[in-house]
N, C-alpha and C positions, 0 to 999 in steps of 0.2 A: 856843440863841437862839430866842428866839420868835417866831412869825409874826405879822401882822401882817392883824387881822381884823376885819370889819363885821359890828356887832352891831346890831338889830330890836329894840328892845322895848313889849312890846305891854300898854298899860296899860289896865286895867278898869275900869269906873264906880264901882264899889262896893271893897268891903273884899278884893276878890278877889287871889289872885296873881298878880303879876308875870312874864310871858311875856317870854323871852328868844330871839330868831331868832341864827345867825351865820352867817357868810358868809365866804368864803374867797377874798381878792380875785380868785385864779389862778381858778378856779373863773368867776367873774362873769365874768373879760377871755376868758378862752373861748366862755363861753355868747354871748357879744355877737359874738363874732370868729365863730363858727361861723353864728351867724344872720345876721349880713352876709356872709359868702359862700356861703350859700346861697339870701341875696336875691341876691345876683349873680349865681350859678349860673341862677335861678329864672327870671331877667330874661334871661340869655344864651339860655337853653333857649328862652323864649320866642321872643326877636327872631329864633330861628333857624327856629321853628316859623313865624313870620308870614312871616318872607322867603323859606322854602321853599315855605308855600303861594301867594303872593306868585306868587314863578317857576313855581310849579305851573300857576298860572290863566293866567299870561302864555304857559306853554309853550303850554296847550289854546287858548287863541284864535289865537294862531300858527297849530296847527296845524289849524283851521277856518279864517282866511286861504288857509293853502296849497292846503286842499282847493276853497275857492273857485277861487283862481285858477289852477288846475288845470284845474277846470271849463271857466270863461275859456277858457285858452290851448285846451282842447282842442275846445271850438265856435269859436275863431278858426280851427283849423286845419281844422275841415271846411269853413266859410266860404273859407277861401285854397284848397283844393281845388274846393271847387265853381267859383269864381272861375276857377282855373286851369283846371278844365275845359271852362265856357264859354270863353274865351279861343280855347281850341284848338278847339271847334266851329267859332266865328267864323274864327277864321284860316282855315280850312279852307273857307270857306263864301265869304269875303274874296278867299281865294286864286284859287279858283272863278270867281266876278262879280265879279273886279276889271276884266278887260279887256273887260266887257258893260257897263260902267258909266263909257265916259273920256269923256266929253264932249269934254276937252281936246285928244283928240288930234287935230292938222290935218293938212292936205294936206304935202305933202311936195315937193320938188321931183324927187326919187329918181326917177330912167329909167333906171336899169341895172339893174334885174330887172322885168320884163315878159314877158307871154306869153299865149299865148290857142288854142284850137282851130285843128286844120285851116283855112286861107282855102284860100276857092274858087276855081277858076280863073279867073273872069272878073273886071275888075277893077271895083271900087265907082265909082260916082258920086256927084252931088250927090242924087239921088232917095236913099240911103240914109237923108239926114240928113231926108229928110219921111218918111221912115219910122221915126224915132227919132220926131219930133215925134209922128205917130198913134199911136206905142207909150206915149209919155209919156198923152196924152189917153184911150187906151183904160183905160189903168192906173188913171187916175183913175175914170174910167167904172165899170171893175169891184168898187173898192170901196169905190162908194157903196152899190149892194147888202149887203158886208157890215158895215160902218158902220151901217145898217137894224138889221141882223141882232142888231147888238149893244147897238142899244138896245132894241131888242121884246124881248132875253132877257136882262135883270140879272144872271140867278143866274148864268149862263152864258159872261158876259163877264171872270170873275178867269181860267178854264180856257181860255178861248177870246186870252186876254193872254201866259198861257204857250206857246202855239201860234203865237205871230205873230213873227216876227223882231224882233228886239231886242238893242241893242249890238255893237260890235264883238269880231270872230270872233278874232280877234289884236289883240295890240297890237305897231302899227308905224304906220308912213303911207303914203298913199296913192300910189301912184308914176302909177298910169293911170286917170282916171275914166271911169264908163258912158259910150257913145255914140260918136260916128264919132272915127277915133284915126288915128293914120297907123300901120301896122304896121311893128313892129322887126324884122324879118325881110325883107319883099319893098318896105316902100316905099308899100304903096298905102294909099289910106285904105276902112278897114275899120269895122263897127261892134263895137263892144267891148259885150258882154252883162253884163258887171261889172265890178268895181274890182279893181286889182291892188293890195295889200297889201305894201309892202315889212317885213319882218323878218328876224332871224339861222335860219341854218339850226339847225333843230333844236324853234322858240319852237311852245309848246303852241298847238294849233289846240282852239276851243270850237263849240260847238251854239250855235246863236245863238236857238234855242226848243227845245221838246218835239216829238219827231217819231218815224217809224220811217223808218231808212235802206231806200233804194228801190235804190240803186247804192253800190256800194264795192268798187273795183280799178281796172285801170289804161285808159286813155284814151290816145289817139295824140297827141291836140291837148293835151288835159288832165292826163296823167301819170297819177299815182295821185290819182284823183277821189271823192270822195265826196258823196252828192244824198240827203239827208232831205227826207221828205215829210211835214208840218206839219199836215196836213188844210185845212178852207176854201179849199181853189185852192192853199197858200202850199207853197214848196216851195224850198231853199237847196242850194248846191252849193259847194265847195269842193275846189281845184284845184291840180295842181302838190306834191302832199305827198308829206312824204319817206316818213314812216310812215305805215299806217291803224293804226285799234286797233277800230274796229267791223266787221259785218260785216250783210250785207242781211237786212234781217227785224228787226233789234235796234232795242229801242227804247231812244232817249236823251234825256236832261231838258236843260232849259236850262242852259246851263254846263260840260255834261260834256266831257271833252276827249277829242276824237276823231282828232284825227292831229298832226303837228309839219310846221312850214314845211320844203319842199322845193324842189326845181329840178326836178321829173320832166316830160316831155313837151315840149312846145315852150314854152322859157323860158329868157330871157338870167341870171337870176339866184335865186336866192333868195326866194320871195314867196307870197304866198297870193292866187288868184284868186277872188273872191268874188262869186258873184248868187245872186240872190231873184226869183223867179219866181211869178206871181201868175196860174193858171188858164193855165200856157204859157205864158204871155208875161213874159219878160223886163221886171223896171221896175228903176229906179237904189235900189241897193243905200245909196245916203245917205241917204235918209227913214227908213230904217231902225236909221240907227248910235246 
């Protein structure tokens, strides 16, 4: 049986012979069948080449993203650290000149913790209460001198700010104000050299300026006493504490905490006896809160 074949024939211009091609259809349906599947192949290898480099390029910007915000997160987190460690200065600094700083707090009607020094034997009169009065006016008297003082010296007056009494020494309220008082103890009326402080036993007692402690230990009137001396005349004491934590000669900054409310010496309750003393003399310790 013969096969079945395509012939070419390739004819000349002239007298020349006759050129005969053959072809063998098996032959031809290969040759086409193998060249289209190796444009397929051709085209697959390709698409595969372009989508690989494709993901290639996609993978490296990814992975410059990441290294970005990498970066990012990790200046965010010294940010949230630094952050968090101000925080904690402030709190601390917060915690410190929080109770030098209450405005709000008022008087109280509290009379069951009260206390004051030894009274003297003889009993007070009304001549005390003009004796409160020349105390008030001398007080004023004496600092108008330093009032002068601080404005003749600018530079002098931020250090001379931390030196002067300033805010309340505890926070509580006031059970007894400066001045002639009737005493909880004997009945008579007495003058009160400062403010009695009601608080819980134990609440942190602060420096109400920069000073070196002059006294610190116990008192007969005053229990466990503590008396900083501020320089310019100013001079603070603090009375009736359960604990000291200072000790004479040391010097403390404004806000530092130097004893906890007590009951020690003569006292109905719980409190901090509080004066400011300006050149010896006693002045009311509220001008100063």
């Amino acid at each position: 049986m013969s096969s079945t074949r395509f012939r070419i024939l390739i004819l000349p211009e002239g007298a020349g012979q006759v050129r005969q091609l053959q072809f063998n259809p098996a032959v031809i349906l290969a040759f086409f069948v193998t060249t289209f599947a190796f444009s397929i192949g051709a085209g697959l290898v390709a698409a595969d080449y372009l989508r690989l480099r494709s993901g290639h390029e996609e993978l490296l910007r990814l992975r410059a993203e990441k290294r970005i915000y990498q970066e990012e997160l990790r200046l965010l987190a010294l940010e949230t650290l630094t952050l968090r460690q101000n925080l904690e200065v402030q709190s601390r600094y917060d915690a410190r000149f929080r109770i030098l700083s209450q405005p709000s707090i008022r008087d109280g009607d509290h009379a069951n913790a009260l206390g004051g020094p030894l009274e003297p034997d003889t009993p007070e009169t009304a001549g005390r209460v003009q004796e409160e009065k020349d105390q008030v006016r001398q007080s004023r008297d004496l600092q108008l001198p330093l009032q002068e003082e601080i404005r003749a010296r600018p530079k002098e007056s931020s250090s001379l700010t931390w030196k002067k009494p300033a805010g309340w020494p505890v926070r509580g309220q006031i059970s007894s104000p400066f001045g002639v008082r009737k005493s909880p103890f004997s009945g008579r009326q007495i003058f009160h050299e400062g403010i009695d402080i009601v608080a819980p036993l134990g609440t942190p007692v602060f420096a109400s300026a920069k000073g070196t402690v002059s006294t610190a230990g116990y008192n007969a009137g005053y229990g466990n006493l503590i008396v900083v001396d501020h320089g310019n005349g100013f001079q603070t004491a603090y009375g009736h504490n359960s604990k000291i934590f200072v000790k004479v000669g040391q010097q403390v900054k404004k806000g530092q905490k130097i004893a906890s409310v007590g009951s020690t010496g003569r006292s109905t309750g719980p409190h901090l006896h509080y004066e400011v003393r300006l050149h010896g003399k006693p002045v009311n310790p509220r001008k100063f809160l």
